[in-house]
N, C-alpha and C positions, 0 to 999 in steps of 0.2 A: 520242540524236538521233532525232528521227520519220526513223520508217520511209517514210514520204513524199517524200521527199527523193532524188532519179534519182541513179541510181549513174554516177559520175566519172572519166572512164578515169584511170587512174596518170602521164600525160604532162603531165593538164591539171593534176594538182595538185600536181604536180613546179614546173611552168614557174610557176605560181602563188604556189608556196614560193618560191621561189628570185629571183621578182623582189621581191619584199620589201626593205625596209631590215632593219638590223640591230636598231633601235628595236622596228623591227613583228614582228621574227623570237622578239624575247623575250616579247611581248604575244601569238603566236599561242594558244598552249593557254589562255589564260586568255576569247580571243575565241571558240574554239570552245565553251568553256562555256558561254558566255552565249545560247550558237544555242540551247542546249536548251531545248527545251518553246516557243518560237516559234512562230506562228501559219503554219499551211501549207496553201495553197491550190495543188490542180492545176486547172490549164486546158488541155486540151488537151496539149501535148508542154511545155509551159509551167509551169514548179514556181516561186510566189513563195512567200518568206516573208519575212516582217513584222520588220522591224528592232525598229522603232518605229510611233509612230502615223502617222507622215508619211514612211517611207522603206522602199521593200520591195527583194528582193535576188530577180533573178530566175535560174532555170535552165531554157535549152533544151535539151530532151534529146529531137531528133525519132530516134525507134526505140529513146526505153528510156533513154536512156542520151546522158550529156554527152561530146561528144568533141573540144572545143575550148574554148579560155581564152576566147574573146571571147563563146561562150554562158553565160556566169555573168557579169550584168549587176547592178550596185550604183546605187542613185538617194541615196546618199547623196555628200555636197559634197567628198571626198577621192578618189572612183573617177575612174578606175578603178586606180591605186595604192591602195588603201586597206585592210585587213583583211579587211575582210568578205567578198571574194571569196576568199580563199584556206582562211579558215574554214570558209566555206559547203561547199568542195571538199573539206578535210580530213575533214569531219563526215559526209560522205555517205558511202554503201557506195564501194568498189571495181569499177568496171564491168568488167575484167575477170575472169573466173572465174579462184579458186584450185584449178584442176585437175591434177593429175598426171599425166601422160598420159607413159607409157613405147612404147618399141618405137620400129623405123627408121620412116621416111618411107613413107607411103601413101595412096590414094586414100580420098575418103571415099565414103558412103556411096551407092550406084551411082544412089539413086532423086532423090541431092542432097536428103535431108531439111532443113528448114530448122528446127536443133533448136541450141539454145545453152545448152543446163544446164549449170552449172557442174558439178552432181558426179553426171550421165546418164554419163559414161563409164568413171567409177569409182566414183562412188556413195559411200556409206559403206564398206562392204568395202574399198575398194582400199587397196592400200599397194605399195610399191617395192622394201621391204627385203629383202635376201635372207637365209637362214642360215645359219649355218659350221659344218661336219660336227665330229662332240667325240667324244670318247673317253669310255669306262663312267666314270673316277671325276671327278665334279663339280669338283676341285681342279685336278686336271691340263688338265681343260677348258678353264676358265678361264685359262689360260695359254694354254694350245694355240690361243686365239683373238688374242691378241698381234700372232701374224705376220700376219692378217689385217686385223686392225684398224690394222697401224700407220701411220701419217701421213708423208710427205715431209718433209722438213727445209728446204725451200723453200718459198718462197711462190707462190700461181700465178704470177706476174709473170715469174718466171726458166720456161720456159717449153722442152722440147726443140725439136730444128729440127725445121722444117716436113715436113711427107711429103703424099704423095698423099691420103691420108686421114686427116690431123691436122686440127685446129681453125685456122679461119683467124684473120689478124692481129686481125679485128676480133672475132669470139670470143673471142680471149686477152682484150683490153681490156677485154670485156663483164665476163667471169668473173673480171678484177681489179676490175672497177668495186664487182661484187655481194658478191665477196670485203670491201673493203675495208668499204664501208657495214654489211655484218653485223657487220664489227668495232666500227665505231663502234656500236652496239646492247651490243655487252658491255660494253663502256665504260660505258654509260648504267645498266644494266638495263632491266629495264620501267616502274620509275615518272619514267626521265630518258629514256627514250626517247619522248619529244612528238613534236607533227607536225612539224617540220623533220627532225629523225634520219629519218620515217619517208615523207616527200616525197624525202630522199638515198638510202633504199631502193628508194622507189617508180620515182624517174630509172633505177636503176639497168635495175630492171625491165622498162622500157621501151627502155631502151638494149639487155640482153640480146633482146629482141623482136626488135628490129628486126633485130640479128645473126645470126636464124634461130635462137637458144635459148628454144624457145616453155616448155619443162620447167624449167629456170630463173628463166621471168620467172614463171611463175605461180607457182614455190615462193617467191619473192618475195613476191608477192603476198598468199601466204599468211601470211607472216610478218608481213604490214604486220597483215592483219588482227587476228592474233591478240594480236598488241601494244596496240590498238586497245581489244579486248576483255577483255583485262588492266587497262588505265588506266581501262575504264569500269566496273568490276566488274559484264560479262554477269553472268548466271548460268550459260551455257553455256559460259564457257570454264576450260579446265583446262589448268595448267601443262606435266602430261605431253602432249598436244596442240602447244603452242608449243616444247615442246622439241627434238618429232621434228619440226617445219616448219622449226626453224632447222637441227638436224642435217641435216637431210634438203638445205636450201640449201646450207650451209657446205660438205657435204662435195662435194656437184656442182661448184660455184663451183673449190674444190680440187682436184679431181680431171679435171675437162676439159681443159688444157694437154696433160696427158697422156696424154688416152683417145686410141686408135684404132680402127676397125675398128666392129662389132657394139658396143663399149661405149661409144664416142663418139658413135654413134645415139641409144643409150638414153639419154645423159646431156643431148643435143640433145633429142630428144623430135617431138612432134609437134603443127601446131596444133588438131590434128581429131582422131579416132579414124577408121581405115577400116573401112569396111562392108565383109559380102561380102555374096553370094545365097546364101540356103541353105535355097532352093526351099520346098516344103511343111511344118509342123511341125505334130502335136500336143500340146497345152502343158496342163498341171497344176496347178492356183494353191496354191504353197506359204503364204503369207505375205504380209503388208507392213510395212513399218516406216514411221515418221515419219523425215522428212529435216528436221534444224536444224544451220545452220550458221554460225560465230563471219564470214562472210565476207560474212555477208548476204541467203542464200538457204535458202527452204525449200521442202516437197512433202513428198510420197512415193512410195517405191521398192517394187513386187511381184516377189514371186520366183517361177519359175513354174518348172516341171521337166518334161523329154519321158519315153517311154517306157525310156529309157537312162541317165537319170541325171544326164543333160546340166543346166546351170542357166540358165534367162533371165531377165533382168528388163523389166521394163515403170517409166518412169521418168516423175515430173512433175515438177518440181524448178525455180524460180523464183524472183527478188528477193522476198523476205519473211521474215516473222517465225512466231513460234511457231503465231499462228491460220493461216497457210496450212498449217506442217508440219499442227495440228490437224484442216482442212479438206480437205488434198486426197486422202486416202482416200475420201470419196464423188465425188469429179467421174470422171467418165468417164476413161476409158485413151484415151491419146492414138497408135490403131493402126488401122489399116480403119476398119470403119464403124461396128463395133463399141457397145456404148452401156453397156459393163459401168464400172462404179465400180471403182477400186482393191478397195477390202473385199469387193466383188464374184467380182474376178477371183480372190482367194487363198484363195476355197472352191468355183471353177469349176472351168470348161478354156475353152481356148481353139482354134481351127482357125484355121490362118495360111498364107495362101499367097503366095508372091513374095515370101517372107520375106527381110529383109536383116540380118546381125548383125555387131555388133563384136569383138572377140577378148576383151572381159570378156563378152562373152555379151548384151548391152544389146538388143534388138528395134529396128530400125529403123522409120521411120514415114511412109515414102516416099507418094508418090503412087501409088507398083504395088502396095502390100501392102493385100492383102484380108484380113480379120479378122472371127469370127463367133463365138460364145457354142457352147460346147460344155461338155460333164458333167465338173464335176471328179472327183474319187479322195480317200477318204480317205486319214489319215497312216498308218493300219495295215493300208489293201489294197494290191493292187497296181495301178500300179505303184511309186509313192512309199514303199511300203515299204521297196523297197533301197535307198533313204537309208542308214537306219537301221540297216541288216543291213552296213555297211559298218564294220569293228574300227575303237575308239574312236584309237586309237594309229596306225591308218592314215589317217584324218580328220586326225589332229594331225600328221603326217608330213608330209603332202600340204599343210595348210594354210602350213605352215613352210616348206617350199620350194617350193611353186609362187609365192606371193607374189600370191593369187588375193583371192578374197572371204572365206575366213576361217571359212565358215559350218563347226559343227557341230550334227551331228542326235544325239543322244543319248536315251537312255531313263532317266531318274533315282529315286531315291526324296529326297524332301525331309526333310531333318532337322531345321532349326531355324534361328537366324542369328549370326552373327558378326561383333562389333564392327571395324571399321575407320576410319583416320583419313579417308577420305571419305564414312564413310556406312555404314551397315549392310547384310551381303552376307547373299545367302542361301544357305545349306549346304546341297548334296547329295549323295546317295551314288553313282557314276555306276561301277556293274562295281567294287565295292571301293575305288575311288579318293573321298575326299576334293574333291569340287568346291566352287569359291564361285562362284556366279552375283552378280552385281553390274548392275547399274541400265544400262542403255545410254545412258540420258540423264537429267541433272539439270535440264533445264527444270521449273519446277512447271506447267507448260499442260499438259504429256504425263504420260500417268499411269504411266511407267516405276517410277517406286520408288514410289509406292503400291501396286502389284499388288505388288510384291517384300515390301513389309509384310504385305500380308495373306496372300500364300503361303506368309510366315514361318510363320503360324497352321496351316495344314495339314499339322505337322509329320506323316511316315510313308505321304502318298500318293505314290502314284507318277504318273510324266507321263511325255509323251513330247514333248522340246522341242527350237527350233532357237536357236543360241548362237553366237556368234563369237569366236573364242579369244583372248583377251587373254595375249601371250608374258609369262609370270611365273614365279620359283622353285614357286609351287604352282599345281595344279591350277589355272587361274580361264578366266572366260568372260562374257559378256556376255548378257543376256536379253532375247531377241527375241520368241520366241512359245511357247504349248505349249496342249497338253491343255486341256479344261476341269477342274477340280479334280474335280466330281463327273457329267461327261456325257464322256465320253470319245472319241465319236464327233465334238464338237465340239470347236473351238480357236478360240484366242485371240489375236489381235495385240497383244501387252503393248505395245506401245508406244501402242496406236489404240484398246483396246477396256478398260474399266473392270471390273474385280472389284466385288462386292458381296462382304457377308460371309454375303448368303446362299447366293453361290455356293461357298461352302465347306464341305468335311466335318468329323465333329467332331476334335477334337484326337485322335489316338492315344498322347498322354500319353508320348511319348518325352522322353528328357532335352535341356535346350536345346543350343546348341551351345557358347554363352559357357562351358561347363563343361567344354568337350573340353580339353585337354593343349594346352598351346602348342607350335605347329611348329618343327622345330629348321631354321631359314633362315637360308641364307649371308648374310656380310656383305655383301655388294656393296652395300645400302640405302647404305654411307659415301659410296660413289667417287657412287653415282649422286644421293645429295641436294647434293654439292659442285655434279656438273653439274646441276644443275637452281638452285641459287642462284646460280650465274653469269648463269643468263638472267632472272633475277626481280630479283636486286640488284648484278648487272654487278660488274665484277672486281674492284672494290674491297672487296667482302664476303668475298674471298679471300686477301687480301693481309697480313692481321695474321700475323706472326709466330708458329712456332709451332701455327696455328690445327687443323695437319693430321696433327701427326706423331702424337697418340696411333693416330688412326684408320689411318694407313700402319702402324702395329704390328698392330693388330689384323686389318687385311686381313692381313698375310703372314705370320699364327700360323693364320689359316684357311686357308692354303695359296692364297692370291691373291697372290703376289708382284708380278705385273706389273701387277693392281689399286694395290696400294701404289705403285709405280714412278708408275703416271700419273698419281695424287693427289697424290706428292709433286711432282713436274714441273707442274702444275696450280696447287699454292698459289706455286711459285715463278715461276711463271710472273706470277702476278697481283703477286710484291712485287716483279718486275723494275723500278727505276727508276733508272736510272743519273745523274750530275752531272756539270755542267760544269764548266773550267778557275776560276768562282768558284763553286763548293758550290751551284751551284742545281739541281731537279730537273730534266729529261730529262722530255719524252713517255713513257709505258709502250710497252715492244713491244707492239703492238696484233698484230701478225704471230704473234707467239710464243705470247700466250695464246689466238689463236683454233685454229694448230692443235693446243695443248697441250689445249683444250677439246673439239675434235673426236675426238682421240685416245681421248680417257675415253668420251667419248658414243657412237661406235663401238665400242667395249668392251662397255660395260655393254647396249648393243642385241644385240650379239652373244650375249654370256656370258648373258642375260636367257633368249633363245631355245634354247639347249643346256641352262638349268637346265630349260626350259619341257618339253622334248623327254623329257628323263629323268623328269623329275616324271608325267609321261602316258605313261610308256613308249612312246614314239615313238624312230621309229631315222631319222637323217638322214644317214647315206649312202648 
């Protein structure tokens, strides 16, 4: 769908779905089709597009954004009952941000910035999930994570009594609403889960909203999107992405009834980030990446470090497509008076006074913060050096359980690359360890894995780069920036800045890496591809008989026993159908397989992170 198109709050195209007939409910995906590639004119706050030659469909979205059914106007002879408003709704971005926002209730930012990036408060980096401390052998581990991981045998609905600090009535309701609607998405998968399934999500969404579950309705949010982007085969979206947005809801949804205290905050959330003051800073330009997101919004993120070690970011982040991710590395930083460009700022410094920040570390952009262009620091003076000087395994420790940005600073030698079912990684040698650096984005507008192809070429130089840890049985990591291959003085925003192959030295003629010994890696790949084709082809692609028990053998000969246990509780789950008093089928427990489904996906997130931990000699207790 053009990018043109005002993004729709979740309410409006809830109420839009839902007043439909049943006729029109099965004609919608075939009518959002047709929206594509449609003539689209803005005017002002005013978005038409062209039905036909004689019928346009309009949207008012005064400040961005559609926030009401009655501004999506249709001039064709069936409105305003008619399709095309609800299409229109369906097809456009999500006006509310898929942001994750953890921690209690707080004020925001003191200067009242008027800033609404979807992913300004957690960016790329963020995540929620926490780690579960393991034991030296990988077998036992994996079990040892069981009791953490394991699931209630209720559904939210059944619900303990109330306390002073329990979830109120209309919370529980919310968090059965969002419960149940993610159900119906298993049911579906992604290619039955159309805009109706994903308007019964999105109500739900709203409904969590208005409950005061701001953390909820946006993992929602996120899930609509990424389903969205599924059906429309982005190129930016990826399964493992949808996976952890649905685990990430499901298990919230699940686990609120029950939270209190400190954990019924975090699963509540917040609709803001709070700022604090934290007065004077001088700031470092580490980096920038390109921000592209399955939800609709793009920019870019600078990373910038004080003289301790500390991390900030400087964020632009806005409704768009790949040319803004592209773009907004030159436009100015959005801080004081400042007049530095993104690419600018992450081989400066900066000088901030009236500084306001968020607890991801975010720079606030108040009307009181003064901002001025001051001398950055290379990556091997000080003070940005003690990055680097910081043990790799204590990086990997930290990134694991603090549940922060993820960043690692490393020093590598590049070896060569290695085939993968996503794509080719690149190998390097980091302290003795085995790394695979791998493409941070598969857009083709960003030139993340062409710089990874031609780095391939440089096998035997060394760099010195910054990575974000992707939790897996080996070594891996994501590639954000590094070294120049032959000026070392300078660096590179792989995501923002192009390789030539003249910027490269000649080959040092090492062996490739396609040649190294295959790794010997735990099964867990069985339990965790079952959960990931639950959410691709919904429960039904789990349900044949049989379909699971070689693989429950072979997890519990590699010492995964409770692996096999949720696999096998997983496929039975999916052949649950019971009959009536005349031999007809029964509905599927839709209750049973979702948190038979959560069970395994909490598992394997878990178990993922302790293989992660030992593989990088990290210690998480």
């Amino acid at each position: 769908m053009s990018p043109q198109l005002p993004p729709v709050a979740p309410s409006v195209t809830a109420e839009l779905v839902g007043a439909l007939s049943p006729r029109l409910r099965k004609r919608l995906d075939a009518g959002i089709a047709k929206l594509a590639g449609r003539p689209v004119v803005v005017d002002g706050d005013t978005v038409r597009l062209a039905l036909d030659d004689e019928t346009d469909l309009e949207l008012h979205a005064p400040g961005g954004a559609v926030t009401s059914a009655d501004a999506i106007r249709c001039g064709c002879l069936l409105a305003p009952d008619c399709l095309h408003r609800a299409a229109a709704a369906s097809a456009a971005p999500i006006a509310e941000a898929a942001t994750l926002i953890t921690g209690p209730q707080a004020d925001t930012d003191p200067e009242a910035e008027a800033d609404t990036d979807p992913e300004a408060d957690t960016g790329p980096e963020a995540t929620t999930d926490r780690p579960l401390a393991a034991d030296s052998d990988p077998a036992a581990r994996s079990d040892a994570t069981s009791t953490a991981t394991n699931v209630p045998a209720s559904a939210p609905a059944e619900a303990p009594p109330a306390a002073p600090d329990a979830p109120t009535p209309t919370q529980h309701a919310a968090a059965r609403a969002v419960h149940d609607a993610t159900a119906a998405v298993f049911e579906a998968g992604t290619d039955g889960a159309g805009a109706v399934l994903q308007a019964e999500l999105l109500r739900a969404a709203h409904t969590a909203r208005l409950a005061g579950l701001p953390r909820v309705a946006a993992s929602a949010v996120s899930v609509v999107t990424g389903l969205r982007a599924a059906r429309s085969a982005d190129p930016a979206y990826r399964l493992t992405d949808l996976v952890a947005a649905v685990r990430e809801l499901l298990g919230a949804a699940h686990r609120l009834p029950y939270a209190t205290g400190p954990e019924l905050a975090a699963l509540r959330g917040t609709a803001r980030q709070p700022y604090t003051l934290d007065g004077s800073l001088r700031l470092y330009g580490l980096f920038s990446e390109p921000v592209l997101t399955a939800t609709g919004y793009a920019g870019a993120v600078t990373w910038t470090a004080d003289a301790d070690g500390r991390l900030y970011t400087v964020s632009d982040v806005a409704p768009g497509g790949s040319g803004r991710a592209v773009g907004a590395a030159d436009r100015a930083v959005r801080i004081g008076d400042t007049a530095l460009t993104h690419r600018e700022l992450s081989r400066a410094g900066l000088a901030v006074s009236g500084a306001t920040v968020s607890p991801t570390g975010r720079l606030g952009a108040g009307a009181g913060v003064r901002a001025v262009r001051a001398s950055g620091a290379a990556w091997r003076g000080e003070p940005l050096d003690r990055l680097w000087a910081v043990p790799v395994a204590e990086q990997v420790s930290r990134a694991l359980t603090d549940g922060g940005h993820g960043l690692l600073f490393l020093d590598v030698t590049l070896i060569g690359t290695v085939r993968e079912a996503a794509g080719d990684c690149l190998l390097a040698d980091c302290g003795g360890l085995t790394l695979r650096l791998a493409a941070a984005h598969d857009d083709p507008a960003l030139p993340h894995r062409d710089n990874l192809r031609l780095l391939a070429a440089a096998a035997g130089t060394r760099l010195r780069v910054v990575a974000r840890l992707t939790p897996a049985p080996l070594p891996r990591a994501l590639l954000l920036a590094g070294d120049h291959p032959t000026d070392p003085e300078s660096r590179l925003d792989l995501g923002l800045d192009r390789l030539r192959h003249a910027d490269l030295p000649a080959s040092s003629g090492l062996p490739s890496a396609d040649a190294l010994p295959p790794s010997d890696e735990a099964p867990l790949h069985l339990l965790r591809r079952r959960v990931h084709q639950a959410v691709s082809g919904g429960r039904r692609v789990l349900a044949f008989p049989g379909s699971g028990a070689h693989d429950s053998r072979r997890l519990r000969v590699y010492g995964f026993a409770t692996a096999g246990d949720l696999l096998d509780e997983l496929h039975a789950a999916a052949a649950d159908r019971a009959r009536d008093t005349f031999g007809r089928l029964l509905p599927a427990d839709t209750d049973r397989f979702a948190r038979a489904w959560l069970a395994a996906a909490l598992y394997t997130d878990e178990v993922d992170r302790a293989l992660c931990a030992a593989a990088w000699g990290a210690d998480l207790g």
